[in-house]
MARFIPA-272549 format. One line per 8 residues: number of its first residue (from 0); their letters; for each residue x, y, z of C-alpha. Coordinates in Angstrom, 3 decimals, always signed. Example, Ala and Ser with C-alpha at 12.3 -4.5 7.8 and 13.67 -1.06 7.14 Angstrom:
MARFIPA-272549
0 = AS = +12.300:-4.500:+7.800  +13.670:-1.060:+7.140
END
This chain:
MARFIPA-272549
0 = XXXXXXXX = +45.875:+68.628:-146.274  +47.385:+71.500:-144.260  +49.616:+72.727:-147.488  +51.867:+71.755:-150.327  +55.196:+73.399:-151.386  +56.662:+72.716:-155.065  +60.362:+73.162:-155.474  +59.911:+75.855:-157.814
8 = XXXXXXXX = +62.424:+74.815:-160.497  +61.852:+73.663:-164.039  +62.407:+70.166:-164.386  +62.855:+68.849:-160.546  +63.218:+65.551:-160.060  +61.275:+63.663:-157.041  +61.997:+65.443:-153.385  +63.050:+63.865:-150.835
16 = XXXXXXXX = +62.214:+65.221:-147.087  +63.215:+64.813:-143.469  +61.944:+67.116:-140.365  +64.200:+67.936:-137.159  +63.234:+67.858:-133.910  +61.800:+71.431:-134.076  +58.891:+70.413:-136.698  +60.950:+72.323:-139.885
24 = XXXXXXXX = +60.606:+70.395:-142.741  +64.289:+69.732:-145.455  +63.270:+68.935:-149.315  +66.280:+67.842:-151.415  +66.069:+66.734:-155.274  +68.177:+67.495:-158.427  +67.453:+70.106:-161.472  +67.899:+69.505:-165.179
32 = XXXXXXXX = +68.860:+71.918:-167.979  +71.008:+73.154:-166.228  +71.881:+70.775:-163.750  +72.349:+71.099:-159.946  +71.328:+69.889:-156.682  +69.113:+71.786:-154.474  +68.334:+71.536:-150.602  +64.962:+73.833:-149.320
40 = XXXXXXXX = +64.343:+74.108:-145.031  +60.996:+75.076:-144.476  +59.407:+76.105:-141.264  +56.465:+73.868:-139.536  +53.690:+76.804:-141.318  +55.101:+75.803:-144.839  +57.294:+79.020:-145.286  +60.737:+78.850:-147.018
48 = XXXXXXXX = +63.285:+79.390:-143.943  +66.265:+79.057:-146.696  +67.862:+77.135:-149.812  +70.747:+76.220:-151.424  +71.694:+74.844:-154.943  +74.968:+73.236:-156.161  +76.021:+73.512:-159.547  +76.835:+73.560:-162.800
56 = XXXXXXXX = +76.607:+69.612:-163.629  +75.003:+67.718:-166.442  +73.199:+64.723:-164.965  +72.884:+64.889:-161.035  +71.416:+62.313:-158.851  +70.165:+63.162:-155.687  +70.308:+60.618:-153.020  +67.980:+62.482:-150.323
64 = XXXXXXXX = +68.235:+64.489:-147.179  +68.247:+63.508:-143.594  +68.681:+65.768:-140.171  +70.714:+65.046:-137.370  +69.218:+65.841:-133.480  +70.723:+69.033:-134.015  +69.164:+70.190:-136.665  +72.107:+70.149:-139.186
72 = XXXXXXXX = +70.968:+68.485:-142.488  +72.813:+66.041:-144.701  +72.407:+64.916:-148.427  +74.153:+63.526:-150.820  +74.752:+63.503:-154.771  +76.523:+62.811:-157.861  +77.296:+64.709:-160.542  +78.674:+64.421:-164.008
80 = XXXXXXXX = +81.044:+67.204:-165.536  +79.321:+69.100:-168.525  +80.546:+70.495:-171.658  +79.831:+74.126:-171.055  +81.811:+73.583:-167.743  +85.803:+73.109:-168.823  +87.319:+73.055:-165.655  +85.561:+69.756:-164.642
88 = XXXXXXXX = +84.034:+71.438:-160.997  +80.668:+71.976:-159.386  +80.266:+74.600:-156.308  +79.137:+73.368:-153.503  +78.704:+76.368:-151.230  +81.310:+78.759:-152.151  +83.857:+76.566:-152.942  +84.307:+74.191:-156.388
96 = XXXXXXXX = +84.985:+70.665:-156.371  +85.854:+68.123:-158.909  +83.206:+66.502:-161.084  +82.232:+62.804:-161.451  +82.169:+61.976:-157.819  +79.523:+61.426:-155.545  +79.124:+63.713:-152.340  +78.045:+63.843:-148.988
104 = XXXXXXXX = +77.468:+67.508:-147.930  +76.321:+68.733:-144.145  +74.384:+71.873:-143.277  +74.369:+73.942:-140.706  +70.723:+74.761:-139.100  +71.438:+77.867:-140.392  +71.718:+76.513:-144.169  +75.676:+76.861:-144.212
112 = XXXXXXXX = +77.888:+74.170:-146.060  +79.854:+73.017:-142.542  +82.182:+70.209:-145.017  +81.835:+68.470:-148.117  +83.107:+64.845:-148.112  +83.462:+61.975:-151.045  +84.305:+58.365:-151.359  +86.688:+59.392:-154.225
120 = XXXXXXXX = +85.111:+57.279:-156.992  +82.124:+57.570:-159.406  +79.208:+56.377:-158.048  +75.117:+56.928:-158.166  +73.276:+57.678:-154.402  +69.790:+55.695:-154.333  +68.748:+56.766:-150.862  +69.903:+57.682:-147.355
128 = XXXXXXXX = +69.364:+57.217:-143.298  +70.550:+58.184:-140.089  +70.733:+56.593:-136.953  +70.179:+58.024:-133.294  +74.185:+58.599:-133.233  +74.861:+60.756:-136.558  +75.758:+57.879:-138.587  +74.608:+58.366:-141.559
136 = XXXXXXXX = +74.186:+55.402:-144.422  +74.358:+55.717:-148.271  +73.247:+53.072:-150.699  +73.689:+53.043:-154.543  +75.372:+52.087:-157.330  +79.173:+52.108:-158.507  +79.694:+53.433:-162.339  +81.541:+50.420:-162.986
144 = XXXXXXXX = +78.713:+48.104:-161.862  +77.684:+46.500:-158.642  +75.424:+48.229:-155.304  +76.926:+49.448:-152.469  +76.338:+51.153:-148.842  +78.774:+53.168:-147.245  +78.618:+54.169:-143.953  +79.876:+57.626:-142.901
152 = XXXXXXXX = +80.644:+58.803:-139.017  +78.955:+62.470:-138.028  +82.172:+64.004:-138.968  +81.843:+62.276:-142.753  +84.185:+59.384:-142.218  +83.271:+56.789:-144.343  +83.776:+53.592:-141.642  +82.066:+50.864:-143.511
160 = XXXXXXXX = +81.399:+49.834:-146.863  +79.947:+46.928:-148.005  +78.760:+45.230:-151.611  +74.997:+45.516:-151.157  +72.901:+47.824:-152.169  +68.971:+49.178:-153.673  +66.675:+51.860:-154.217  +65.549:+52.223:-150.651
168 = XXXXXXXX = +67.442:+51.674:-146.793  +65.601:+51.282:-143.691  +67.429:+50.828:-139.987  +65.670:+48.781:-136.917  +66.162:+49.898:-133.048  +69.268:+48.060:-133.043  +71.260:+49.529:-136.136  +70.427:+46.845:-138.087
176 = XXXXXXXX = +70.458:+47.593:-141.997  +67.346:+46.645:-144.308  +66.952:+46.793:-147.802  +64.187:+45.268:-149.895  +64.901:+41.550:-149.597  +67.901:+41.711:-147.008  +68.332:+42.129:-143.144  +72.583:+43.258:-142.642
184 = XXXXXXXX = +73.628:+43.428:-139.146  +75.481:+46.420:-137.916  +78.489:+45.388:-138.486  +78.014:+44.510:-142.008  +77.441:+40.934:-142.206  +74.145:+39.476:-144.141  +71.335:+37.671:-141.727  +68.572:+36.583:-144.384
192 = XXXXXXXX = +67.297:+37.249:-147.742  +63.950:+36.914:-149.241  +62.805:+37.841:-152.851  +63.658:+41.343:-153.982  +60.540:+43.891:-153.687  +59.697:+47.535:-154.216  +59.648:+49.910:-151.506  +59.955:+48.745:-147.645
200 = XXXXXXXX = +60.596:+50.315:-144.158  +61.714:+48.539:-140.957  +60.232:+49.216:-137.614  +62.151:+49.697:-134.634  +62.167:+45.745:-133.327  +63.201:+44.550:-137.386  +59.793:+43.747:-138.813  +59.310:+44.979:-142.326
208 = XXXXXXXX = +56.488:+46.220:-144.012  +56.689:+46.027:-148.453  +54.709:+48.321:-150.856  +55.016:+46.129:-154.215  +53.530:+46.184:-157.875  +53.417:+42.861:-158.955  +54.064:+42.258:-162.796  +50.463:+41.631:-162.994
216 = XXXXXXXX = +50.030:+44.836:-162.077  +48.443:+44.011:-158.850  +49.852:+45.847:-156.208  +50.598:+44.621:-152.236  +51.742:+45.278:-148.409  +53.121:+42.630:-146.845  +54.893:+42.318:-143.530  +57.672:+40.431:-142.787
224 = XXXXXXXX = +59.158:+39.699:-139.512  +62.489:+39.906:-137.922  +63.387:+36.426:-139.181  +62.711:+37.190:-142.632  +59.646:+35.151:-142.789  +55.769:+36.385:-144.191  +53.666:+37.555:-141.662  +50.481:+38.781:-143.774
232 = XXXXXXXX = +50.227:+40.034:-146.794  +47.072:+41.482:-149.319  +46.565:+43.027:-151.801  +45.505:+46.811:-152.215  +43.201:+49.384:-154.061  +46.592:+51.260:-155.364  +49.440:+51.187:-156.824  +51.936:+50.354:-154.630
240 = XXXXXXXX = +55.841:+50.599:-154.790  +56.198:+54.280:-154.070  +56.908:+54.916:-150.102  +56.590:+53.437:-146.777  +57.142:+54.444:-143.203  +56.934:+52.980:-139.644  +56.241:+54.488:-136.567  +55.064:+53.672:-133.361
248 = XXXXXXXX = +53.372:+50.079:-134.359  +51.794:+52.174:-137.494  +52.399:+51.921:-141.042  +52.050:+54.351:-143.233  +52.064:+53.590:-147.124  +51.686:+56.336:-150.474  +50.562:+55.330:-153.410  +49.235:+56.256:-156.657
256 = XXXXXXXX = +45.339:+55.982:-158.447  +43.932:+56.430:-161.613  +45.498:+55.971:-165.337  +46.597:+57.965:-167.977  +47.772:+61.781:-167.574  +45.020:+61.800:-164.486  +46.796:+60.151:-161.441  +46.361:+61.224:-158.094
264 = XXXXXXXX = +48.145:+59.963:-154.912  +47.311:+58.219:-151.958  +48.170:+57.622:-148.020  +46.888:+54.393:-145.902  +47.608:+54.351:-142.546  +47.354:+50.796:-141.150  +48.277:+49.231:-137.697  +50.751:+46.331:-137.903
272 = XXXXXXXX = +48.244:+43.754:-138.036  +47.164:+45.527:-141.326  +44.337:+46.731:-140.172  +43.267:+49.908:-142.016  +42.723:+53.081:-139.785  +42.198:+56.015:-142.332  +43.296:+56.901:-146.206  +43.220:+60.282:-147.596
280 = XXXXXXXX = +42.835:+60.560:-151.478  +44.678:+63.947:-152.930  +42.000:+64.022:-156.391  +39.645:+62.475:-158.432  +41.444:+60.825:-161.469  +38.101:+61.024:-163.060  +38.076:+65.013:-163.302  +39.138:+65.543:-167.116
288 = XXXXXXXX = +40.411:+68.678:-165.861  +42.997:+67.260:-162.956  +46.396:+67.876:-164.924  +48.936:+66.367:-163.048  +50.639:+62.903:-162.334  +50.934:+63.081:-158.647  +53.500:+60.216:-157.087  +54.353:+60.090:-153.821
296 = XXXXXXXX = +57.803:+58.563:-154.420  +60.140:+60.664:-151.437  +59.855:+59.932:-148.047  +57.046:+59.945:-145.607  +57.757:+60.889:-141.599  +54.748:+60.825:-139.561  +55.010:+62.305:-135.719  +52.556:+63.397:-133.598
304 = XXXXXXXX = +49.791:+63.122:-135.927  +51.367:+65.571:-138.573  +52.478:+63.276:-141.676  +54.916:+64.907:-144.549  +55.666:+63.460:-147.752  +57.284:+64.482:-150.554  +57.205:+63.165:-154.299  +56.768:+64.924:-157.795
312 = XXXXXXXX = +53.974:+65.987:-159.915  +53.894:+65.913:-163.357  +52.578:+67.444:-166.670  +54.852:+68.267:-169.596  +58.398:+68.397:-167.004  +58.146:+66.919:-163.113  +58.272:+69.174:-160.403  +59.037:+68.176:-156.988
320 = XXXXXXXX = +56.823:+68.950:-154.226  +56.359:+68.812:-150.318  +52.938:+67.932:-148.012  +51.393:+68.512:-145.112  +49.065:+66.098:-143.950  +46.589:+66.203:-140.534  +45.944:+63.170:-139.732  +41.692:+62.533:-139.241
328 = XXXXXXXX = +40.562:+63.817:-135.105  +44.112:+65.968:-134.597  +43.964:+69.558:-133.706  +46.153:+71.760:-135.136  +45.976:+74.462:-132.050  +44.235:+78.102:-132.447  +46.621:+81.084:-133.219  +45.388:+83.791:-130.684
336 = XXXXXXXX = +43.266:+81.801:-128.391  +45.395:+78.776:-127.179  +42.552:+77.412:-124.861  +41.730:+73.884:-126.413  +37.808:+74.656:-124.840  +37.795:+77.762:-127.144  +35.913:+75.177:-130.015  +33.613:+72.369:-128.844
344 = XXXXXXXX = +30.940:+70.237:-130.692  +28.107:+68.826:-129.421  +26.098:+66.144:-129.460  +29.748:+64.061:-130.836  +29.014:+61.083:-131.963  +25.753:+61.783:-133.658  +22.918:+60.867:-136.435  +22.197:+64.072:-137.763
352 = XXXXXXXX = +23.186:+67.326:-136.099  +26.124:+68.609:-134.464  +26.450:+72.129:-132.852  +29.817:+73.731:-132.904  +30.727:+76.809:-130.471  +33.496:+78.942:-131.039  +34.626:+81.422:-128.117  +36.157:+83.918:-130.808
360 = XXXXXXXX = +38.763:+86.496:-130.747  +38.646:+88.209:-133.641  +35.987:+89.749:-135.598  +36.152:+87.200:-138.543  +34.263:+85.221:-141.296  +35.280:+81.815:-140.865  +35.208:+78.853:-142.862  +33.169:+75.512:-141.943
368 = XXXXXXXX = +34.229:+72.128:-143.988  +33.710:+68.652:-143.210  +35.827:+66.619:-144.886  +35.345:+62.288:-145.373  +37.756:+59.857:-144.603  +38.175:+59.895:-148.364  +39.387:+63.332:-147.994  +36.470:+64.810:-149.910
376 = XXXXXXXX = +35.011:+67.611:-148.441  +31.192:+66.959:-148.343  +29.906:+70.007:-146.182  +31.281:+73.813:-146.351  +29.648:+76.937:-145.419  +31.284:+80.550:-144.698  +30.291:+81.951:-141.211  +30.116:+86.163:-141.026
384 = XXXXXXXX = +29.770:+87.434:-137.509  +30.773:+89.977:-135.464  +30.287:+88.634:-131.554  +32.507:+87.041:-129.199  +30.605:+83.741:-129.696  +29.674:+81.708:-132.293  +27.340:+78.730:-132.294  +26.882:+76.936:-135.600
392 = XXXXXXXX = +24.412:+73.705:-136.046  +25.194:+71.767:-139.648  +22.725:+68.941:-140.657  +24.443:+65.855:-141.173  +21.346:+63.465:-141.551  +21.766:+61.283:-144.116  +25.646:+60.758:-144.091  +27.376:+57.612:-144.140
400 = XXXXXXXX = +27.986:+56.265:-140.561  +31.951:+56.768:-140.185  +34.295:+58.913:-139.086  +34.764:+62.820:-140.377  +37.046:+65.647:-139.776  +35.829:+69.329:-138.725  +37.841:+71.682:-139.927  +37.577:+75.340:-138.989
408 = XXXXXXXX = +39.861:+78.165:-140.650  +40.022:+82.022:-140.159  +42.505:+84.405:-140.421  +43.443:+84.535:-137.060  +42.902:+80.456:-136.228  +42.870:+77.302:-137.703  +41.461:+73.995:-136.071  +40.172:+70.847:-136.657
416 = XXXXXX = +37.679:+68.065:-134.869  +36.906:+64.443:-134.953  +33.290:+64.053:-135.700  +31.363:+60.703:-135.561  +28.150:+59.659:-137.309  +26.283:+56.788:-136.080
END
């Protein structure tokens, strides 16, 4: 894990991210006691670029964030008028609107409110998407009753709107609209339908991949193709339902371990035959002294072997929070010396030792870990010296035969390696 932001409020509900083009990172959620919706841009090193917060409401709803190719940021929300606010508004920016409604607000890149747009009636946003033109699509649920999705033009226009609805929306290649049990076409019209699920993402030719938590309590990822029929399914070590995400022919799926107060979360990458190609575990739910409920329930991007997620921990009141996962064998790049021969490791693959030499820059200690593909580290030692070179030999006899990540981290650089035991 490269880092982990929180939202810093009391009481945040689950986060939900998006990244622009230029690697910075949006988290969106709501805030209770009191109210209010809030909207963090962080930059690619985990540092707070700027935030906003929208309030006075009782009971908001956050329906997530996404980011156009310019890097302005949308998200959406409803809000419900509260007792200690008479006049019936909520500021959004510097300006007050009424309460009750649901909104769809844009951002510049610098964090400014550009317009502020509703569809004029009460309604609850579930979740949110954008398409390679600045559409963007709502889904949720009308006060009265009944789902919708409504979609809005780059300018906020709503120019469709159509009776469906659920807790998650995923769009193909083609613009085509998928929700958990239902392919829509573009222009609105319903192709198939298959048995409602949990949590589901479309790649970018219409297949489907489904987290689900059976009633049994078993949970499962199945794929379904672009007609709507079963292409595999199994079962799965986790509890599924929480968040999916497709990219180029890879799935990648978060999920939640352990029972009781001590859960920890989960990522499985798999290809899209279902093969499994790495997990990462955050904790051990047996450590009586983990505190928190970790559940990766946001949204997951994964580009360029950097993966972000966002979901909320939880002890006595959630708090919303923001990751940074490498994925195993990607370098991160050195700060001062940007020569990618600066670090090598040799013999790679190996049965027992590996020698690492590190053309340094500055004078620094630096810290050697290996971690598993569990994501435990099982090798760390601190290395003091004062040269221009370092070479390091760690013992490795013994390990499992598999794949492990090198990870090397200074003040002044931060790497990491793909080592293989055989």
């Amino acid at each position: 894990m490269q880092w982990m932001q929180t939202a810093h409020y009391n009481c945040s509900t689950v986060g939900f991210s998006a990244v622009d083009l230029n690697g910075d990172i949006y988290l969106a959620g709501a805030i209770s006691g009191p109210a209010a919706m809030y909207i963090h841009k962080y930059a690619p090193n985990g540092n707070l670029i700027w935030s906003d917060t929208s309030g006075t409401t009782w009971g908001v709803q956050t329906g997530g964030v996404v980011v156009d190719d310019s890097g302005s940021a949308y998200t959406c929300f409803e809000t419900v008028c509260a007792s200690y606010n008479p006049s019936g508004t909520i500021r959004i920016g510097n300006s007050y609107y009424p309460s009750g409604l649901m909104y769809l607000v844009k951002y510049s890149p610098a964090g400014q409110v550009i317009w502020v747009k509703s569809q004029g009636n009460a309604s609850t946003p579930r979740a949110m998407t954008i398409d390679s033109n600045g559409f963007i699509y709502v889904t949720g649920q009308w006060a009265g009753g009944g789902w919708f999705i409504t979609k809005f033009d780059p300018a906020g226009n709503s120019v469709l709107s159509i009776p469906y609805g659920s807790i998650c929306i995923s769009l193909d290649g083609a613009n085509n609209i998928y929700l958990p049990g239902k392919k829509i076409d573009p222009s609105g019209n319903l192709v198939w339908t298959s048995p409602p699920v949990a949590m589901m993402a479309a790649d970018s030719i219409g297949n489907t991949y489904v987290s689900d938590q059976g009633a049994n309590g078993v949970s499962s990822l199945t794929k379904v193709n672009m007609n709507g029929q079963v292409a595999w399914t199994f079962t799965v070590p986790y509890q599924g339902g929480c968040s999916v995400y497709c990219s180029n022919n890879s799935v990648y799926v978060g999920g939640a371990y352990g029972s009781g107060t001590a859960i920890g979360m989960c990522m499985y990458k798999y290809d899209s035959n279902g093969n499994q190609l790495w997990n990462w575990l955050l904790a051990d739910p047996t450590n009586l002294n983990y505190p928190y409920h970790y559940t990766p329930r946001g949204k997951i991007k994964a580009e360029n072997g950097i993966v972000y997620f966002s979901g909320y921990k939880q002890m006595q009141c959630s708090e919303a929070f923001l990751v940074k996962l490498l994925e195993p064998g990607i370098i991160t790049g050195l700060i001062n010396n940007k020569n990618s021969d600066a670090i090598s490791v040799s013999p790679n693959p190996s049965s027992s030792f590996f020698t690492i030499n590190i053309k340094k820059v500055e004078n620094d200690p630096i810290s050697i870990q290996v971690v598993d593909a569990l994501g435990k580290i099982v090798y760390t030692k601190q290395v003091s010296s004062f040269g221009t070179e370092i070479n390091e030999t760690i013992d490795l006899t013994g390990f499992p035969k598999g794949v492990y990540v090198l990870e090397l981290n200074s003040p002044h650089f931060k790497q990491s390696r793909k080592l293989i035991v055989e």
